[in-house]
C-alpha positions as CSV (number, residue, x, y, z in Angstrom):
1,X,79.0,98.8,70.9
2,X,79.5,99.3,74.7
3,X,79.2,96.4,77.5
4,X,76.0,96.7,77.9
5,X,74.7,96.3,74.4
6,X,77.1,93.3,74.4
7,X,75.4,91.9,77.2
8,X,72.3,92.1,75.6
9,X,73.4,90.8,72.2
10,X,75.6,87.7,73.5
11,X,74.9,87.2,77.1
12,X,77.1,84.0,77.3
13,X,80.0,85.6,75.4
14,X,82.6,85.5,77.8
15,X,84.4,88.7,79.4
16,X,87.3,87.7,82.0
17,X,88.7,84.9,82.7
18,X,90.3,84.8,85.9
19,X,92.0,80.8,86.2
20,X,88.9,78.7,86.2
21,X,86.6,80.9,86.6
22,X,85.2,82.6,83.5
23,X,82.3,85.5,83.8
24,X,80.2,86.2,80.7
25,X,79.2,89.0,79.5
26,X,75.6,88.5,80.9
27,X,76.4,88.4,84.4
28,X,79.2,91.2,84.3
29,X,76.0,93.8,83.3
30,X,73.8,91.8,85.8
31,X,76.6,92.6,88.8
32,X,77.3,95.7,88.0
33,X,73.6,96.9,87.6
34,X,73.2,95.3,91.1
35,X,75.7,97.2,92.5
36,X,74.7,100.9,90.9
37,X,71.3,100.1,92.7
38,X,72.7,99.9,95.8
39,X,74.4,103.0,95.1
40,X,71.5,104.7,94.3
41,X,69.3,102.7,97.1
42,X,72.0,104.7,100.1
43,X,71.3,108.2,98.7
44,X,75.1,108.6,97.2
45,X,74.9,111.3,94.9
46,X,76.8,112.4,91.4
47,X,80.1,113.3,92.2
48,X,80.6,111.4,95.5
49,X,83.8,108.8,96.1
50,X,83.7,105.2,96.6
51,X,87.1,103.4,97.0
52,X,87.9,99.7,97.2
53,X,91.2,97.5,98.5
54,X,90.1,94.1,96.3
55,X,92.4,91.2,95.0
56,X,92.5,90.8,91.0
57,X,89.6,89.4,89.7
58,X,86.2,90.4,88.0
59,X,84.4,91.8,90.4
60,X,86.9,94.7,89.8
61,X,85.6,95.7,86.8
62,X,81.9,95.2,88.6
63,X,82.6,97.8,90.3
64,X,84.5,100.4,88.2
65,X,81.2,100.1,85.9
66,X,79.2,100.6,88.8
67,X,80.6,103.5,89.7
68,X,80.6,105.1,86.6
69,X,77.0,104.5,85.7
70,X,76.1,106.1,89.1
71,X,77.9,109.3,88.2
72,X,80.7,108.3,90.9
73,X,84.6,108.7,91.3
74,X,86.0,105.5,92.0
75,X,89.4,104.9,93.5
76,X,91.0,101.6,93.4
77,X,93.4,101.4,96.4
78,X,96.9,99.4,96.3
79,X,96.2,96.7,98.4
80,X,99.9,96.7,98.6
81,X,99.4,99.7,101.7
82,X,99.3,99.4,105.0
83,X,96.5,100.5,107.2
84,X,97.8,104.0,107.6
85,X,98.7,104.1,103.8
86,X,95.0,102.9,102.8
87,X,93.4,105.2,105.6
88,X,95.4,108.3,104.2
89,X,93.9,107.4,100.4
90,X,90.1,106.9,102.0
91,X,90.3,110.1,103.7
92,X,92.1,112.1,100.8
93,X,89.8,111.0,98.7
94,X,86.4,111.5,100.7
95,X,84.9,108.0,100.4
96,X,81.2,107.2,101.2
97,X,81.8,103.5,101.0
98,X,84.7,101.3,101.6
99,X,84.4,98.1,99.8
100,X,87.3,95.6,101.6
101,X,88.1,92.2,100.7
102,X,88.8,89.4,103.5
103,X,92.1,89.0,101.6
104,X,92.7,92.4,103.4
105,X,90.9,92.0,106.8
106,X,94.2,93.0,108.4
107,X,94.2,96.5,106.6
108,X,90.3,96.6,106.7
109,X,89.5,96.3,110.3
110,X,92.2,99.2,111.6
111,X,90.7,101.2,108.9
112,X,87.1,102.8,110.6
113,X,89.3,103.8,113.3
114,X,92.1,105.2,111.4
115,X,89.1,107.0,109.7
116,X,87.0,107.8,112.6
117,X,87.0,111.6,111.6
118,X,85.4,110.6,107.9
119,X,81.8,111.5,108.4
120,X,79.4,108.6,107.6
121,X,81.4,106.0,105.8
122,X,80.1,102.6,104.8
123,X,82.6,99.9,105.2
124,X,81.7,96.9,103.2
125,X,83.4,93.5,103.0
126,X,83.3,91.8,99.4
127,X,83.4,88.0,100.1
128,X,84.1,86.4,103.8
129,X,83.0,88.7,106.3
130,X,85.2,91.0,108.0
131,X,84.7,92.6,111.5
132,X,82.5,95.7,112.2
133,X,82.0,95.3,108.0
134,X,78.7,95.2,106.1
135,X,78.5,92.6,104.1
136,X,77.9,92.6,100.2
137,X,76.5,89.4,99.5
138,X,73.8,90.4,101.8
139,X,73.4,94.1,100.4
140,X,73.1,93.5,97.1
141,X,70.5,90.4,97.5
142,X,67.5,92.1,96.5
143,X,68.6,94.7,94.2
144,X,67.3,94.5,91.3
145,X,69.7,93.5,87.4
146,X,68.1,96.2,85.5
147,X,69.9,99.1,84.7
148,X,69.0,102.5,86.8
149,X,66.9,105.1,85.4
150,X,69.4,107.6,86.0
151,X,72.8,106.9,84.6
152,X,74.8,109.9,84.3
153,X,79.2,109.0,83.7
154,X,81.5,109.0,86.9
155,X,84.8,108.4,86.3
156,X,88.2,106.8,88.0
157,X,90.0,108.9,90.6
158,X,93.8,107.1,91.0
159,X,96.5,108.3,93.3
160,X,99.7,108.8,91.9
161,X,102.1,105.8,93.1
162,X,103.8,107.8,95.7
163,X,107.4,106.5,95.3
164,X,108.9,110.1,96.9
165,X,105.9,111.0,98.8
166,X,102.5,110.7,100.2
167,X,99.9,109.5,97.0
168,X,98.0,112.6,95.0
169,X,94.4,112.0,93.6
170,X,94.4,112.6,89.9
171,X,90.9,114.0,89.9
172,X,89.2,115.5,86.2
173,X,85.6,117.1,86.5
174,X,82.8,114.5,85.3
175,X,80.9,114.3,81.5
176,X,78.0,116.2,80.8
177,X,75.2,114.0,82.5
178,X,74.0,113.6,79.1
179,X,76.9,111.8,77.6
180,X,76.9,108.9,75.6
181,X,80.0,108.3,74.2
182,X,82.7,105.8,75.2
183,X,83.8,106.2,78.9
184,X,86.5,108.5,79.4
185,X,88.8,105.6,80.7
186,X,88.3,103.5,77.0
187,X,88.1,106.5,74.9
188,X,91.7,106.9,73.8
189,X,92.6,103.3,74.3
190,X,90.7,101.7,71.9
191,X,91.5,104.1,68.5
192,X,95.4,103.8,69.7
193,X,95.7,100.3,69.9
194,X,92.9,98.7,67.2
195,X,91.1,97.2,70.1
196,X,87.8,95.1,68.7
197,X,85.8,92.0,69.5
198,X,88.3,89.6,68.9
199,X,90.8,91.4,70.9
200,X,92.1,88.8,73.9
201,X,94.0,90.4,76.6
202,X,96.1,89.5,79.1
203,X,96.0,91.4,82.0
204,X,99.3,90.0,84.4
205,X,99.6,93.3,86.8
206,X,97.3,94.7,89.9
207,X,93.9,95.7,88.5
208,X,94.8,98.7,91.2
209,X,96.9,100.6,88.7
210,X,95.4,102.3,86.3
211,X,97.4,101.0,82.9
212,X,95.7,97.6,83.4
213,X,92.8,98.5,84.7
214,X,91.6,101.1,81.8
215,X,93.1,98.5,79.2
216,X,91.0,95.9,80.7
217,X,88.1,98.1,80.9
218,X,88.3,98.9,77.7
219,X,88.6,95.6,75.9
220,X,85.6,95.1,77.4
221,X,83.6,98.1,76.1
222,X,84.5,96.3,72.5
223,X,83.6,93.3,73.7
224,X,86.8,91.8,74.1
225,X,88.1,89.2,76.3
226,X,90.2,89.8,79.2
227,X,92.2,87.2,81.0
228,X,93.3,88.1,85.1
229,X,96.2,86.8,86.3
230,X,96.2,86.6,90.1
231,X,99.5,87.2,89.9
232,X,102.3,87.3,88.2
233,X,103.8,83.4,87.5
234,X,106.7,83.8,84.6
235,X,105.6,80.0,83.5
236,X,102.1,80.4,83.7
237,X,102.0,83.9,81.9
238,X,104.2,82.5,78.7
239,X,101.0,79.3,79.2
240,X,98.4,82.0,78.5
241,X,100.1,83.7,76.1
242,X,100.8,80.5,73.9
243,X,97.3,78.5,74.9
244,X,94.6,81.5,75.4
245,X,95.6,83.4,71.7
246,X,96.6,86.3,73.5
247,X,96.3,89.2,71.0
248,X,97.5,92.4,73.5
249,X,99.5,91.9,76.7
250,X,100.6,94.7,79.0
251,X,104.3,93.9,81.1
252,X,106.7,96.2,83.1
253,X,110.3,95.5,83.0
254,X,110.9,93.2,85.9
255,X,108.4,90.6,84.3
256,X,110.5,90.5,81.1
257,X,113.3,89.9,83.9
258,X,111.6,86.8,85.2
259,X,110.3,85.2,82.2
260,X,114.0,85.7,80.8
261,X,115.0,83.5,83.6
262,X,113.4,80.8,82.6
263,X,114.9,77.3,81.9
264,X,116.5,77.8,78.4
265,X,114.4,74.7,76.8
266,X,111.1,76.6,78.5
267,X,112.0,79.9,76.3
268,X,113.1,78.1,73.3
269,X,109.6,76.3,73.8
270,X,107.5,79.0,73.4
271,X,105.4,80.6,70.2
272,X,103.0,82.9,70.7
273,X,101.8,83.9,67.0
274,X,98.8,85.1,68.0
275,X,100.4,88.0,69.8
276,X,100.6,91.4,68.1
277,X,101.1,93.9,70.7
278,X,103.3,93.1,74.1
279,X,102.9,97.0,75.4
280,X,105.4,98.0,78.5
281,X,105.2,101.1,80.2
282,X,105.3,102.0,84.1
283,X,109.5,101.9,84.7
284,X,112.1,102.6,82.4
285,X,113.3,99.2,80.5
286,X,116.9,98.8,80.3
287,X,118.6,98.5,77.2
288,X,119.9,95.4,76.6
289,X,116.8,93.7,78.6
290,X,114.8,95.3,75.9
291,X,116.9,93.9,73.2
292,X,116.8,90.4,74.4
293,X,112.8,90.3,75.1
294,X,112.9,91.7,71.3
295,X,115.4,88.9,70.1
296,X,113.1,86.1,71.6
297,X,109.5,87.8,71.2
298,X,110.1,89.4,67.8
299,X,109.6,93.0,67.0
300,X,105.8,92.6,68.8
301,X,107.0,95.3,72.2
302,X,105.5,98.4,72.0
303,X,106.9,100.9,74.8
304,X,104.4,104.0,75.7
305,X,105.2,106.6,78.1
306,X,102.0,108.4,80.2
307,X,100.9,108.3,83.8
308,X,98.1,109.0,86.3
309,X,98.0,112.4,85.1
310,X,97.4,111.4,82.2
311,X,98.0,114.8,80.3
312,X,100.2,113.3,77.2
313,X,100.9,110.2,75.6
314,X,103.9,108.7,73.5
315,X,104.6,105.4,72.1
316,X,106.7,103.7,69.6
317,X,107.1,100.1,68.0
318,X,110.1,98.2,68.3
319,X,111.4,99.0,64.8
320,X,111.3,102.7,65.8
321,X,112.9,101.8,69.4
322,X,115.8,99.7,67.3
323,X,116.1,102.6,65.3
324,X,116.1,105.3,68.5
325,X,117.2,102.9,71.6
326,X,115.8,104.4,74.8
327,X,113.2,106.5,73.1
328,X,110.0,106.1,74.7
329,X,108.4,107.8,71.6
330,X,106.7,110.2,69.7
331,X,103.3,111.8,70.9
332,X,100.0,109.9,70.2
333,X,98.2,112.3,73.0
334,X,99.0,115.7,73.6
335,X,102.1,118.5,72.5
336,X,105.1,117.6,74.1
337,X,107.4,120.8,75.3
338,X,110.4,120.6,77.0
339,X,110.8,123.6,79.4
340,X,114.5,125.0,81.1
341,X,114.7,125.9,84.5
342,X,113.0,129.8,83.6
343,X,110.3,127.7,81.9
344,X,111.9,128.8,78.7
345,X,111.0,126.2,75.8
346,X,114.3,124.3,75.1
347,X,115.2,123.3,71.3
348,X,116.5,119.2,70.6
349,X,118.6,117.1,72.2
350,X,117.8,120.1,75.4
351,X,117.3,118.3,78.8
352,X,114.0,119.6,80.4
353,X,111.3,119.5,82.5
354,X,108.5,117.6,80.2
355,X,105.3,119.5,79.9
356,X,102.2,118.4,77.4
357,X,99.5,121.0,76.2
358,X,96.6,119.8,73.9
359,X,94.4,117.7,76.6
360,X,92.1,118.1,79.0
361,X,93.8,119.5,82.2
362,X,93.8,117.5,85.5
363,X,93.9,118.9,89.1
364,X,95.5,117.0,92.3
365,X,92.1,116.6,94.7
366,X,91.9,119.3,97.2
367,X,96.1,120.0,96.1
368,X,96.0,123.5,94.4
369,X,99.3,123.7,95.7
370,X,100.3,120.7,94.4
371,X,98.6,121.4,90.8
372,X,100.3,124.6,90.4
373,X,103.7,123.2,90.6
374,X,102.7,121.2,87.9
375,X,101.3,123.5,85.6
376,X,103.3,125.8,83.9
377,X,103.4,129.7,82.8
378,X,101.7,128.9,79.6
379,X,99.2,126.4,81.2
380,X,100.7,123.2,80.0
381,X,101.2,120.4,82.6
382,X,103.7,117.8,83.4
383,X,103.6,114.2,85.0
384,X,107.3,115.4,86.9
385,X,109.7,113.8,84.8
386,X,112.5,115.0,83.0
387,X,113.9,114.4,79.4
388,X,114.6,115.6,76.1
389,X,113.3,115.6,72.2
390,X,115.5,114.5,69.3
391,X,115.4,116.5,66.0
392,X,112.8,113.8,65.0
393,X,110.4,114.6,68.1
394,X,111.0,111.2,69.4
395,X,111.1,111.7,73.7
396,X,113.5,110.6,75.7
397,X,113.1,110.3,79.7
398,X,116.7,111.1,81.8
399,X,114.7,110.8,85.4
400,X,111.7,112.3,87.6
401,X,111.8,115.9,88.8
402,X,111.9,114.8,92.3
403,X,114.8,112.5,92.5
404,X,116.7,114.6,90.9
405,X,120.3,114.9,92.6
406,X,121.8,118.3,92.9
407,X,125.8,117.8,93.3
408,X,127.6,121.0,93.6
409,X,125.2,123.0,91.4
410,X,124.7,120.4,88.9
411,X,122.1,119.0,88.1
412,X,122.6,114.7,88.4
413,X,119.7,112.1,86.8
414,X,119.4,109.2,88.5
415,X,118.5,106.8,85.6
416,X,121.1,107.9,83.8
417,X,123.0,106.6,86.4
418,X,121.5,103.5,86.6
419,X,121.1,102.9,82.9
420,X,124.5,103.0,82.5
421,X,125.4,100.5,85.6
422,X,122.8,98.1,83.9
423,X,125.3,97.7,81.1
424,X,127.5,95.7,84.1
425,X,127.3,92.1,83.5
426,X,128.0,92.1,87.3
427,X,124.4,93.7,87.6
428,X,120.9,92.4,87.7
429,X,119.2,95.7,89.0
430,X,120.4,99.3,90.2
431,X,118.9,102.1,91.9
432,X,120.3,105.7,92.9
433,X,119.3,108.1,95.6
434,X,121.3,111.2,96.8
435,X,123.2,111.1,99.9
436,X,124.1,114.3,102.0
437,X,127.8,115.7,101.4
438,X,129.3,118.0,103.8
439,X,131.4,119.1,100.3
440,X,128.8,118.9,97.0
441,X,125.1,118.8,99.0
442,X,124.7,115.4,97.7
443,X,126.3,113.0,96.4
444,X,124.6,109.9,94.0
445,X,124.8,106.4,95.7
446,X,123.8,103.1,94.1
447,X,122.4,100.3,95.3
448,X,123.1,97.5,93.6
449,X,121.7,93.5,92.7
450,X,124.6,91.3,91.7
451,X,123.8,89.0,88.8
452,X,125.9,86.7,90.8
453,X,125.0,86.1,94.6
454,X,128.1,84.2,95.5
455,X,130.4,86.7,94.0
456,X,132.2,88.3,96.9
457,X,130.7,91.6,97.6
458,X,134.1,93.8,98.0
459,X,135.5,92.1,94.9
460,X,132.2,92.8,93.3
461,X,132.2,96.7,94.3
462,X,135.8,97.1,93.4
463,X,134.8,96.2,89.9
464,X,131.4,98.4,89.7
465,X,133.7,101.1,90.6
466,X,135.9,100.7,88.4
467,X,133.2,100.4,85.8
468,X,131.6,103.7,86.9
469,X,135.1,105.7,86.3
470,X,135.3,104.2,82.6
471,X,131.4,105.2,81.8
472,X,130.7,108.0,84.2
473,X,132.0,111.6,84.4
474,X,132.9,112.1,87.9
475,X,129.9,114.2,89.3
476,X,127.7,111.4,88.2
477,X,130.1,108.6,89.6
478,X,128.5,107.1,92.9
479,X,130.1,107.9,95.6
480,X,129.2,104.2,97.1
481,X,127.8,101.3,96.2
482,X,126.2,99.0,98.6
483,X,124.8,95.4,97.8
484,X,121.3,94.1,98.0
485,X,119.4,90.9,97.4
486,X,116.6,92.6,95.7
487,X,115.4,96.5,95.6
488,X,112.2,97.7,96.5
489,X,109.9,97.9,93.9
490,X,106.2,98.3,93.7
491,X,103.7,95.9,92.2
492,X,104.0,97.7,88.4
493,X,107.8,97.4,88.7
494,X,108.5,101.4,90.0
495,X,111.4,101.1,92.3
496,X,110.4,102.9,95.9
497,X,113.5,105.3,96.2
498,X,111.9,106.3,99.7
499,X,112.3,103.1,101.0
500,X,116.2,103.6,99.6
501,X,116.6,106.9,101.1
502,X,115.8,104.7,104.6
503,X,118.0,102.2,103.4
504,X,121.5,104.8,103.3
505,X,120.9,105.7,107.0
């Protein structure tokens, strides 16, 4: 069954639940059909963009349905950005309509002037009005809840995260217009991970990035329930968990951090035995974080490994990752190859550039440049990082293409780096960039978050060095360490090594 037919069968059968509010079934379709008729009402045509800078919350999912049954691209836009980071995605990505919320006004109101050279571009506020803005309540007040006549699939158009460089649009070309089977956003999801009816999710992440937005999405094409976090609260995320019979969750690493730092009695509290699935993707897990969430969650975690790109998939349980620690799986989606620097396919246990064949291929919108350097020879295509496969074909990641640190001819892997500073009980959180040297090119520097505040920071680095010499070879020892309250991470938990890179000057 799809939404719709959901709708129609169990109008009050509820969808999201976003704190007190909770949105049925019924007036999901009802918003969403509204919406496509304003769509179709301005003359936007198959193909087109639409973008949108909105908090968490249902109307969301309103919109990505919207889209998609008006044979548009949507692209959900961090609202993380500043003006001149949202402007650059708007304009990259071509958007006819802007839909803003007053959350965002700030960003919002520079944006028709930072997009002045967009072509006809109708900027819509969401909820409170915002200056210069159309605004939706009004827009949307006569359209009719009926579905359209015309209801060929869009899709989702998301830009990488952009943690070395400007965002890329991960853009595939639409369905046949006479498609009807599930959207291409739900289509894998729901076989991989047994997703039905009684499915209850919990969705504690920006609905901007695509993991929880397609999971979301697609507990609700199975008619599923899916409960929104505004944001992440450690406390009130293990609350929902334990009170809501969360059956699926979706994390990243730092939240596992924060619910681990809980009061002892808070942790020892909690039972959650309606979860079976506590997935984590989005930035590598440390080892012996993994092993504690494990220890106190029970062998529920499974890790997957995919991204925008979306041309491969792995996952593996947490049996399998006891079994293979640091794996992030075998291949559910897609061939995985592992190609040498002469795009040569490498045997086991050979570090490589990753490449997946076996799925549809994706471009980087109006990037050919950008596509081809990752595509390879044979056609295959990679999401930039860089790993290796066991004799068993279980993947392992060693870093991304682009940070890659060249010392003296050799090549140096960040998260190696800081996978193995991790293992410090001084250290709470470690990140590497390369640093110019006069004698080697670069050089690997860490930056480093101290378990311990108070310690006293030259003790503190004396020890990580010494640390370093006992588990590093000396190319991959840091050449400094420097000491930080917190790193820069994104919203899903990817640390921002640009923002680093600023940081060493």
């Amino acid at each position: 069954m799809s939404m719709r037919e959901w709708a129609q069968r169990e109008p009050d059968r509820i969808a999201v639940v976003f704190g007190e509010q909770r949105t049925t079934y019924g007036e999901l379709e009802a918003s969403a059909n509204r919406l496509a008729n304003w769509f179709g009402s301005i003359g936007l045509q198959r193909g087109q963009h639409v973008a949108a800078i909105l908090p968490n919350g249902p109307l969301v999912f309103v919109l990505v349905w919207a889209a998609y049954r008006s044979g548009l691209y949507i692209t959900p836009v961090s609202n993380a950005l500043s003006a001149q980071e949202a402007a650059y995605v708007v304009r990259n990505s071509e958007a006819r309509v802007v839909l803003v919320d007053v959350a965002f006004a700030s960003v919002g109101e520079s944006l028709p002037a930072l997009c002045a050279d967009c072509g006809d571009v109708r900027w819509v506020a969401t909820s409170a009005p915002i200056a210069g803005f159309e605004q939706m309540e009004v827009l949307l007040q006569d359209m009719p809840a009926s579905p359209r006549a015309y209801e060929p699939p869009g899709n989702m158009m998301f830009y990488t995260s952009g943690t070395t460089g400007a965002p890329k649009g991960v853009y595939r070309p639409l369905l046949p217009e006479d498609y009807q089977g599930l959207p291409p956003f739900s289509a894998d999801l729901v076989p991989l991970y047994q997703l039905d009816e009684h499915s209850h999710y919990l969705s504690p992440a920006p609905l901007y990035h695509a993991a929880p937005l397609r999971f979301g999405l697609s507990m609700l094409t199975v008619g599923g329930t899916v409960y929104v976090m505004e944001k992440f609260d450690a406390a009130r995320a293990l609350d929902l968990l334990q009170h809501e019979h969360i059956t699926h969750s979706q994390w990243v690493p730092a939240m596992f951090q924060r619910m681990l730092k809980l009061p002892e009695e808070r942790r020892a509290a909690f039972s959650a035995p309606h979860l079976r699935v506590a997935i984590h993707a989005a930035a590598p897990c440390p080892q012996p974080l993994k092993r504690q969430m494990i220890d106190w969650w029970g062998p529920v975690l499974l890790e997957y490994y995919s991204g925008s790109e979306g041309v491969g998939l792995t996952d593996l349980t947490s049996e399998e990752w006891l079994k293979k620690p640091g794996s992030v799986g075998r291949a559910r989606k897609g061939i995985p190859h592992i190609l040498g620097d002469t795009d040569e396919e490498l045997g086991p246990n050979q570090v490589g550039r990753i490449y997946f064949s076996g799925t549809s291929r994706f471009e980087y919108f109006n990037e050919p440049e950008k596509t081809a350097a990752r595509t390879s020879p044979q056609g295959w295509q990679t999401m930039g990082d860089v790993g290796y496969l066991d004799e068993d074909g279980y993947l392992f990641l060693t870093d991304r293409l682009d940070d890659m640190i060249i010392s003296g001819g050799v090549n140096v892997y960040p998260q190696e780096i800081e996978n193995t500073m991790m293992e410090s009980p001084l250290v709470a959180d470690c990140g590497v960039v390369g640093i110019d040297d006069e004698a080697f090119g670069e050089r690997p520097m860490a930056f480093i978050v101290l378990n311990d505040p108070a310690l006293n920071e030259a003790e503190a680095i004396e020890a990580l060095q010494a640390f370093a010499e006992s588990k590093l070879g000396r190319i991959k020892r840091p050449a400094g360490f420097r000491i930080m309250p917190v790193l820069p991470r994104s919203p899903t938990g990817k640390l921002l090594r640009r923002a680093l890179r600023e940081e060493r000057r």
